[in-house]
N, C-alpha and C positions, 0 to 999 in steps of 0.2 A: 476424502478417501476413507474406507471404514477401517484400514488399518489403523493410521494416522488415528485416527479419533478414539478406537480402541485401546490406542498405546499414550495415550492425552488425558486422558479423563475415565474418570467408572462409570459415568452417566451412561444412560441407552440412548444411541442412536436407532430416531425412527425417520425411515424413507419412504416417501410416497412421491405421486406423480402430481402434485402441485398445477398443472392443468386442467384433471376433471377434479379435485377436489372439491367439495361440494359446501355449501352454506351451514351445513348442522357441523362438522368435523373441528371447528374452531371452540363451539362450544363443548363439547370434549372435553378439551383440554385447560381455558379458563383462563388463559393467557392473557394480561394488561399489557405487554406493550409485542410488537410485533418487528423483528428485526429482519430485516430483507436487503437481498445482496444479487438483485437479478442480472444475466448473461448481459455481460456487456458488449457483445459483438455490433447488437444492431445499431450502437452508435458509437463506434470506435471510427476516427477519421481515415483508417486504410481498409475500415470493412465497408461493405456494399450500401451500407446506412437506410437500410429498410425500415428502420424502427417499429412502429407495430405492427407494421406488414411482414418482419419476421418471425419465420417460426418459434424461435428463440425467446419471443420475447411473450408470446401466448400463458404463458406461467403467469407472472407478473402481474400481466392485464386480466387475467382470472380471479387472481386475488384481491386483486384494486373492486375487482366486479364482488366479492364476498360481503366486502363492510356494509354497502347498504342493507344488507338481506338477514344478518344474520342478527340473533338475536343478542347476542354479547360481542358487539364489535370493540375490537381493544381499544384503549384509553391512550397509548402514545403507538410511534410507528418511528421506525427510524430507517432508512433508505439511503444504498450506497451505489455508485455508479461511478462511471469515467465522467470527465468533462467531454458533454457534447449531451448528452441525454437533458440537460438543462434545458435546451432549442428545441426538443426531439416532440412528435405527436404524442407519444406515449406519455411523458412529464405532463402536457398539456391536460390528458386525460385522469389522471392522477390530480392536480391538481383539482380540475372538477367536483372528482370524486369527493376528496376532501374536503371541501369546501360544502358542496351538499351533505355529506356528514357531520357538518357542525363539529371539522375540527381545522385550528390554527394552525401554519406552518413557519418555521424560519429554515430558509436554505440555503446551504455555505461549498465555498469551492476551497478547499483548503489543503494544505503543503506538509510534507513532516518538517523540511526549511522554515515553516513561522511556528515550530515549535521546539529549536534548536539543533532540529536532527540535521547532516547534511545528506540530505535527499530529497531528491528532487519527485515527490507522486502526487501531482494533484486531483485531488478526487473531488468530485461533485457526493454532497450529503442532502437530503431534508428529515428533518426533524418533523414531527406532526403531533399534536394534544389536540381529544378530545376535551371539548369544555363538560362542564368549567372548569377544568384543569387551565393550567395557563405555565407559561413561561416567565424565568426570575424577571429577565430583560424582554417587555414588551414593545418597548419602543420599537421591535426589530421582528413583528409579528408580520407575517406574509411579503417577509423581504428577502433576497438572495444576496448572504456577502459575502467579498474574498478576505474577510480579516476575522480572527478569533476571540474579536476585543470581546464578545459579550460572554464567552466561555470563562474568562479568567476577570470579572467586575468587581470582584473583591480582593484582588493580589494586584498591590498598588503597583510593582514594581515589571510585571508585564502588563500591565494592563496601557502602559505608559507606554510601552513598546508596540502595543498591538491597537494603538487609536485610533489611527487612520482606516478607514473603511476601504477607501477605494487603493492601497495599499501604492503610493507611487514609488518612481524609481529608487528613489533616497532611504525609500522605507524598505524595500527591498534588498539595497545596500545593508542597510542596517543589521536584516534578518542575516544575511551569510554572515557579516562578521561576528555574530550572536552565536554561530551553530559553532560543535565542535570538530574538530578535524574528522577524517577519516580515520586514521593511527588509532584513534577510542574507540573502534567498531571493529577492529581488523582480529583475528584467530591468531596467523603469523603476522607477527610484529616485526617491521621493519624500521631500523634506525631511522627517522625522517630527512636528519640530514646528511645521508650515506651520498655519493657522487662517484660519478663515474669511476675515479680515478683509485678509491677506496674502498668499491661494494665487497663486501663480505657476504654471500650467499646464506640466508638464514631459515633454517626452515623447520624450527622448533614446533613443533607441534604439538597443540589441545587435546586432551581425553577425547575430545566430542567426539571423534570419530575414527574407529580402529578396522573398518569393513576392508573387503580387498576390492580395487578395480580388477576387473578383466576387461577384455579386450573388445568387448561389449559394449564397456561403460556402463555395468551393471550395478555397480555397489563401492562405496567411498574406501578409499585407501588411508593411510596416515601422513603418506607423502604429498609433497608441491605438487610433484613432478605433472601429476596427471590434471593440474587447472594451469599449466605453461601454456600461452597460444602459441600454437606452433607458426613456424616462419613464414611457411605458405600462403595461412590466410594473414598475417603482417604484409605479405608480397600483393595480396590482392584485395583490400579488406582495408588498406592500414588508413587512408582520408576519411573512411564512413568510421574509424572506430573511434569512440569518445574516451577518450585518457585520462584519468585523474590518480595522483601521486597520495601518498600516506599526511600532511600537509592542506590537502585541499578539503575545502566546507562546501562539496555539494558534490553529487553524483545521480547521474540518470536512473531513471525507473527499470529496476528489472522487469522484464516482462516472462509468461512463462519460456518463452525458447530460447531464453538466458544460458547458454553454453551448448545449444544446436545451430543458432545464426549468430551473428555476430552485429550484423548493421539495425541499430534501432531497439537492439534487445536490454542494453545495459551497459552500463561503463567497465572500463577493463582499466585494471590497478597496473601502473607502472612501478615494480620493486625499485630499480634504482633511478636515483633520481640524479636527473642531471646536475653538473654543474656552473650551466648558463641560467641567467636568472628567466630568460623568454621557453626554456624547457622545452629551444626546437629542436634537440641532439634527436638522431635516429631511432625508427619507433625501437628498431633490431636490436639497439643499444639497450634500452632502458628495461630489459625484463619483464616483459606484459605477463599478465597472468591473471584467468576473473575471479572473484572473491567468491570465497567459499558460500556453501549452503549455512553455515555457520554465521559468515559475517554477514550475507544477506538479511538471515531471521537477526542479527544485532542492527542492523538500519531497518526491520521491522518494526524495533523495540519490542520484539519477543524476549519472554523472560531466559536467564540462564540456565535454567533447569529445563528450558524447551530442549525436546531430543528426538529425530526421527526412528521408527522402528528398523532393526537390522535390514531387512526386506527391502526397503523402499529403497530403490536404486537412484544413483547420481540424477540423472536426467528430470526423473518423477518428483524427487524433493526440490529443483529448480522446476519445475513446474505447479509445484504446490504454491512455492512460497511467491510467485510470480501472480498467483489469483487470491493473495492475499492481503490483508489489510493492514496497516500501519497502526498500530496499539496507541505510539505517542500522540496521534488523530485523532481518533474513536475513542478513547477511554473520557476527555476531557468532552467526548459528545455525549456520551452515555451518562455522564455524570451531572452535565447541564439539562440533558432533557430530562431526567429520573426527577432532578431538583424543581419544586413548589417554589412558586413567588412566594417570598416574606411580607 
């Protein structure tokens, strides 16, 4: 969104239609690596899964069509999608491509969970180098993994943690007891070990945000009040909704309709917490309420001086941050493809 970007950075944002874009327009600009983030609709498992046959995805496949043609095709590529685009014609095609481009790929399906966040977003990555560029860790040239062991080959102390390739249960075990609670991500802080019998309603609030709601649901307020789920959809809603307490090391993927639907969108924070250890006391009981725009961008690992513009209302900033990327992921990818084998 050009606000968001405007109120983010001083840089210019330039927009164009990325489907007729044409084989000269790359050279332009001069660009060595190429970061691309195309619609993930055509391979999301509740969309229609057209994959190159959707319109959606004609961007993408334009682009993939530039590198042979152009005169200065970039030197790395880096490509972010949902799990499923892995299977997809389109991936198939891509590959190709690359591959007749004389460049290598390593591609990873990876979690902010195996990098101690608790959250749960796995995203399908590839990495791509033009040669003779090359990768630190070749062993793992034109292969797809679910572990981050070859990100972190010089930090002996995850690296140990992250060896297993095909990541099994035990290893996964491992990864949640690794992550830190929810409680280090949260805005309002809630005692962890409050109980039914002693909750104290707490509802101290962050600078982040002093905007008013209306009745619209236009713009953030500084109070709770307006991320309580209300009781109704508790009454109709409350088996599809996934619950996790201030305590727990993992929580589902917000998606953008993150506070418009309720089933499949994102986990919902129970404030108080029971005081049976199986945490099955009444949803009614335990104070639901979803986690702020605020503590979503903190299980982004967006920095603390991230900040939306006044403007961008409640709904929009959960829909931004809902089509965005996990930094704890992506930065240790950028960091591994930018780096030269020694």
């Amino acid at each position: 969104m050009p606000k968001l970007w405007k109120h983010s950075t001083s840089t210019t944002q330039l927009t164009m239609f990325t489907s007729t874009i044409s084989a000269t327009v790359p050279i332009r600009y001069g660009a060595d690596a190429w970061l691309l983030s195309p619609p993930c609709q055509p391979y999301t498992r509740q969309g229609l899964q057209k994959q190159s046959g959707d319109a959606r995805a004609f961007s993408f496949l334009n682009i993939l069509e530039l590198i042979p043609h152009t005169s200065q095709p970039p030197i790395m590529l880096f490509v972010e999608n949902v799990v499923g685009f892995e299977t997809s014609d389109t991936h198939t095609k891509m590959i190709e491509i690359l591959g007749r481009t004389n460049f290598i790929t390593q591609e990873f399906i990876l979690s902010p969970l195996q990098f101690g966040v608790p959250y749960s977003r796995p995203r399908y990555f590839c990495l791509a180098k033009r040669k003779p560029s090359t990768f630190q860790s070749q062993l793992f040239n034109n292969q797809l993994l679910q572990s981050p062991g070859p990100l972190f080959r010089h930090t002996n102390t995850v690296e140990t943690l992250f060896c297993e390739l095909d990541e099994p249960q035990e290893s996964w075990d491992r990864l949640l007891e690794s992550c830190e609670s929810i409680e280090s991500f949260l805005e309002f802080k809630n005692c962890s070990d409050q109980s039914e019998s002693n909750f104290v309603d707490t509802t101290t609030v962050s600078t982040d945000s002093d905007e008013v709601l209306d009745e619209g649901n236009e713009y953030c307020s500084g109070g709770l009040d307006q991320y309580a789920v209300p009781l109704s959809l508790i009454e109709r809603w409350g088996s599809a909704m996934d619950i996790v307490y201030p305590d727990s090391k993992r929580c589902c993927c917000f998606t953008k309709s993150y506070y418009r639907y309720v089933k499949g969108t994102g986990s919902l924070l129970a404030t108080l917490q029971p005081n049976n250890e199986d945490k099955a006391s009444s949803l009614k009981e335990q104070c639901l309420r979803y986690f702020t725009p605020r503590e979503v961008a903190n299980l982004h690992s967006l920095p603390e001086d991230f900040q939306f513009p006044q403007q961008i209302s409640l709904r929009q900033r959960y829909a931004l941050l809902g089509n965005s990327l996990s930094i704890a992921v992506v930065a240790p990818l950028l960091q591994y493809l930018f780096s030269e084998s020694s």
